[in-house]
DRENDO-1510 file (C-alpha; in Angstrom, 1 decimal, always signed):
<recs>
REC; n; res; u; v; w
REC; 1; UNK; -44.6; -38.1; +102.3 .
REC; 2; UNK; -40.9; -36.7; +103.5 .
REC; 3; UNK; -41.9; -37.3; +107.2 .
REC; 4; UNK; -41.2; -41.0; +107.9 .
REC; 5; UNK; -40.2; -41.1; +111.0 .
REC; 6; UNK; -42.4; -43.2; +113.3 .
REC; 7; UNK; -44.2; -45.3; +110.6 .
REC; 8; UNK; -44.4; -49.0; +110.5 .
REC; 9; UNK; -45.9; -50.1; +107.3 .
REC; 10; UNK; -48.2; -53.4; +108.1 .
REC; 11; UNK; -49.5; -54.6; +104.7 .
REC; 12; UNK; -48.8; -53.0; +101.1 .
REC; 13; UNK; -51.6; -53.7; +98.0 .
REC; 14; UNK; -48.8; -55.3; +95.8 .
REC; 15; UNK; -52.0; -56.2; +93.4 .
REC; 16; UNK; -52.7; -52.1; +93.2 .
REC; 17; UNK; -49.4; -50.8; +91.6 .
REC; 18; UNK; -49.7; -54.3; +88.9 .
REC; 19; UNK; -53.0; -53.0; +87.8 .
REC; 20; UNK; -52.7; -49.1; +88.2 .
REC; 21; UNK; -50.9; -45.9; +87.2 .
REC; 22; UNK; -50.7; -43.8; +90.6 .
REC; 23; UNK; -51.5; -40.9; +90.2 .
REC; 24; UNK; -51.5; -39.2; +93.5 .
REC; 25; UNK; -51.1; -40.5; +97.1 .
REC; 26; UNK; -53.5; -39.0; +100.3 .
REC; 27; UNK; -53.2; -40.5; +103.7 .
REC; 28; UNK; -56.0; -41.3; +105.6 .
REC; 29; UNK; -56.9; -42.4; +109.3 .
REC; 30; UNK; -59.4; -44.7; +109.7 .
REC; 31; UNK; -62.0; -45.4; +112.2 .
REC; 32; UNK; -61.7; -48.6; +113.5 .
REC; 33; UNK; -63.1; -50.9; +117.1 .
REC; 34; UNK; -60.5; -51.8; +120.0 .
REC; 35; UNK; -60.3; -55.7; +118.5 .
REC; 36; UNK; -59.5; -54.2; +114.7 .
REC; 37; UNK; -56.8; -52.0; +116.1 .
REC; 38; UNK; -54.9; -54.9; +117.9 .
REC; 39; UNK; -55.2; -57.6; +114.5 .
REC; 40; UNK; -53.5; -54.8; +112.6 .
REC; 41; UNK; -51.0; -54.3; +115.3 .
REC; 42; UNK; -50.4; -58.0; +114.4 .
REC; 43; UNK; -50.4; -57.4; +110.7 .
REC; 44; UNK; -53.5; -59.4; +110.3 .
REC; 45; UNK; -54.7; -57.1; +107.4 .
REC; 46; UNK; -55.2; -57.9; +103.8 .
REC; 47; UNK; -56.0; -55.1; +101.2 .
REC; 48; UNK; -56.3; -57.1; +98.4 .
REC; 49; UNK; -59.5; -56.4; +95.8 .
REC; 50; UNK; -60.2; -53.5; +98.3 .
REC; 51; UNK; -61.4; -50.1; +97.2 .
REC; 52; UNK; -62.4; -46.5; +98.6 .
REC; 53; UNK; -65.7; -44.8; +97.3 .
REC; 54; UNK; -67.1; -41.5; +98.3 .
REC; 55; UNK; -70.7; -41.4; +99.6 .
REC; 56; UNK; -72.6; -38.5; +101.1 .
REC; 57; UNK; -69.5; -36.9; +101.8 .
REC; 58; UNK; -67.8; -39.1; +103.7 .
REC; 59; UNK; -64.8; -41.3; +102.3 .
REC; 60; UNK; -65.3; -45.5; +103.0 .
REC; 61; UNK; -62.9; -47.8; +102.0 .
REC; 62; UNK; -64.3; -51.4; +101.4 .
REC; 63; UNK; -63.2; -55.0; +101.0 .
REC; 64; UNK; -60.4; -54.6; +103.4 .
REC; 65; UNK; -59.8; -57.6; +105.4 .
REC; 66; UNK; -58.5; -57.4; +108.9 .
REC; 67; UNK; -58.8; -60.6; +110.7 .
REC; 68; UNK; -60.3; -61.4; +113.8 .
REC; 69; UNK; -58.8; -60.8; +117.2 .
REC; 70; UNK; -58.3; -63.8; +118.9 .
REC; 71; UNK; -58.6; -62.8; +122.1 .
REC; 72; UNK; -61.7; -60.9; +120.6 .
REC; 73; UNK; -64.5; -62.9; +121.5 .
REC; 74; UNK; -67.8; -60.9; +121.1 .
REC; 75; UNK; -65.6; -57.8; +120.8 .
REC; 76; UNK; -64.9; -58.7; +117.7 .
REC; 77; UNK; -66.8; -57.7; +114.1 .
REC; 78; UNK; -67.2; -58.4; +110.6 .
REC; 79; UNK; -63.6; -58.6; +108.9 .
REC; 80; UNK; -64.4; -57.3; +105.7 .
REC; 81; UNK; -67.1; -54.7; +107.0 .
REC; 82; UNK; -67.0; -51.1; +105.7 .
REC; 83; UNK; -64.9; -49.0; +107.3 .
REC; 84; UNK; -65.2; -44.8; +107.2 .
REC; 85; UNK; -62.0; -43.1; +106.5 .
REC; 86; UNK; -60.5; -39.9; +108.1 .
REC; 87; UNK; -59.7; -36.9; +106.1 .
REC; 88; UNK; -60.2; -33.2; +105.8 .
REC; 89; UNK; -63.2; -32.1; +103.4 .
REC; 90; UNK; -61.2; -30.2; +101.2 .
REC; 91; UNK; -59.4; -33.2; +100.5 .
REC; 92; UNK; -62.6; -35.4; +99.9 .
REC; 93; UNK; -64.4; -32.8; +97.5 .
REC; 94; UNK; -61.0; -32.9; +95.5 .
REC; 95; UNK; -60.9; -36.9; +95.1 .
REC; 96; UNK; -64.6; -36.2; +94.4 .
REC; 97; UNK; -64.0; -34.3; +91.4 .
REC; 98; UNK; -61.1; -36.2; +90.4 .
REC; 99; UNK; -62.4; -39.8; +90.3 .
REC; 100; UNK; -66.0; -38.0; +88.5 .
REC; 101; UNK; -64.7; -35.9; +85.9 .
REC; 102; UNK; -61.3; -38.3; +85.1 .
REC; 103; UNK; -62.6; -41.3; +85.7 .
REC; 104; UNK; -59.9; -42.4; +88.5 .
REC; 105; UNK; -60.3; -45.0; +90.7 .
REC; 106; UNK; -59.2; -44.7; +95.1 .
REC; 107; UNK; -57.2; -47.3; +95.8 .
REC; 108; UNK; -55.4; -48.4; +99.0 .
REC; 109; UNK; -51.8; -48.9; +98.7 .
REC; 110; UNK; -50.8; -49.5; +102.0 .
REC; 111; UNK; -52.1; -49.7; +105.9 .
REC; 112; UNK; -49.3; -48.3; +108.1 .
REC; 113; UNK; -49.1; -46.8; +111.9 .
REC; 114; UNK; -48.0; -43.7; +112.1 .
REC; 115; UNK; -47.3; -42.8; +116.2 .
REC; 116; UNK; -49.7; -45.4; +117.3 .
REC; 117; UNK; -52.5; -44.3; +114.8 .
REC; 118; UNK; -53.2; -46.7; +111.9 .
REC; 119; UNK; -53.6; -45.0; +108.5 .
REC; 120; UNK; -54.5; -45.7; +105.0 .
REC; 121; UNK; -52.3; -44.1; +101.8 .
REC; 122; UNK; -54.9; -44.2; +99.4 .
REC; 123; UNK; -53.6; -43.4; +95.9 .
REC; 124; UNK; -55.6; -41.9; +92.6 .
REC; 125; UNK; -55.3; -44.3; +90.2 .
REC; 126; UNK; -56.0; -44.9; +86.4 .
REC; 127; UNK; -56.5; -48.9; +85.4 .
REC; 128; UNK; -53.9; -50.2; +83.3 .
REC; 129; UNK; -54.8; -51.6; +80.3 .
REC; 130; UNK; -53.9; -55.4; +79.7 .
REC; 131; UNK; -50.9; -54.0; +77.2 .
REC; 132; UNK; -49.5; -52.2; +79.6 .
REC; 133; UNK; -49.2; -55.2; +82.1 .
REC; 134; UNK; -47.7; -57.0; +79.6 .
REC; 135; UNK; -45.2; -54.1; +78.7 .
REC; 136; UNK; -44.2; -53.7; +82.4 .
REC; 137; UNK; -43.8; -57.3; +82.4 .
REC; 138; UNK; -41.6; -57.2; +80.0 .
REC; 139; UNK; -39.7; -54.6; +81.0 .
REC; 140; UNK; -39.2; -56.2; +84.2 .
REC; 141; UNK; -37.9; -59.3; +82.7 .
REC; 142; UNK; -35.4; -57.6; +80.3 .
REC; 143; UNK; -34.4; -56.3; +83.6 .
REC; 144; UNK; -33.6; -59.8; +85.5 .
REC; 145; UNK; -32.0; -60.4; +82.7 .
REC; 146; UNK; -29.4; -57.9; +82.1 .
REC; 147; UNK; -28.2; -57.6; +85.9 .
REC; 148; UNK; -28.1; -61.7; +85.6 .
REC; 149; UNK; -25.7; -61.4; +82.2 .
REC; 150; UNK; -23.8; -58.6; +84.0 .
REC; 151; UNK; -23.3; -60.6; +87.2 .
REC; 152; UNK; -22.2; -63.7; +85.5 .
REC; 153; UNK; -19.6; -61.1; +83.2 .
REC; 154; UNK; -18.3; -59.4; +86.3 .
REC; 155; UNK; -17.3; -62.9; +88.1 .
</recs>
């Protein structure tokens, strides 16, 4: 994804790159009411525990939260409800075959606008097992620590 130019990321899945290896990324538009569309413009969106899954077809991504509109009223609808995702068949028959045969999983990383348009990245994801959290963990802290002991040497 070279082209960033008019994209204003709203909410990342922090939880997803923790508990995944990303495979692959795919963006994805996403069909969405007139109330849904203004709560994300407010970045009233939660992705966490959310998921995509392929049915008939068509690509869904579920569990993601967008808060009601509060100027919504009776406009307004269910804020985890399933929501159908935009992308071209070739596309969806690939991820098909990917997350059947390999046993990946579709998970959203991010919901960002692009020109005005919200969109999806969905990546391709293998679960990480609990001793690779741990690993990363500790990599991260051996990390921390090193730019600590070099800052305090540097002073």
């Amino acid at each position: 994804m070279g082209n960033n130019k008019g994209v204003k990321v709203i909410a990342r899945n922090k939880k997803a790159l923790h508990d995944y290896h990303i495979e692959e990324t795919y963006e994805a538009g996403i069909v969405l009411t007139g109330t849904e569309i203004k709560s994300i413009r407010q970045g009233r969106v939660n992705l966490k525990d959310s998921y995509a899954r392929i049915d008939k077809g068509e690509i869904f991504i579920i569990g993601m939260h967008i808060s009601p509109y509060e100027q919504g009223n009776r406009f307004n609808v269910d804020p985890t409800r399933t929501r159908k995702l935009l992308m071209h068949r070739k596309e969806i028959d690939k991820l098909l075959g990917m997350t059947r045969q390999k046993g990946l999983t579709l998970v959203p990383l991010d919901v960002h606008l692009r020109n005005g348009f919200a969109k999806v990245q969905l990546a391709l994801a293998r679960g990480k097992k609990l001793y690779d959290k741990r690993e990363a963990m500790a990599k991260r802290d051996a990390e921390r620590m090193i730019q600590r002991k070099l800052k305090e040497y540097n002073r």
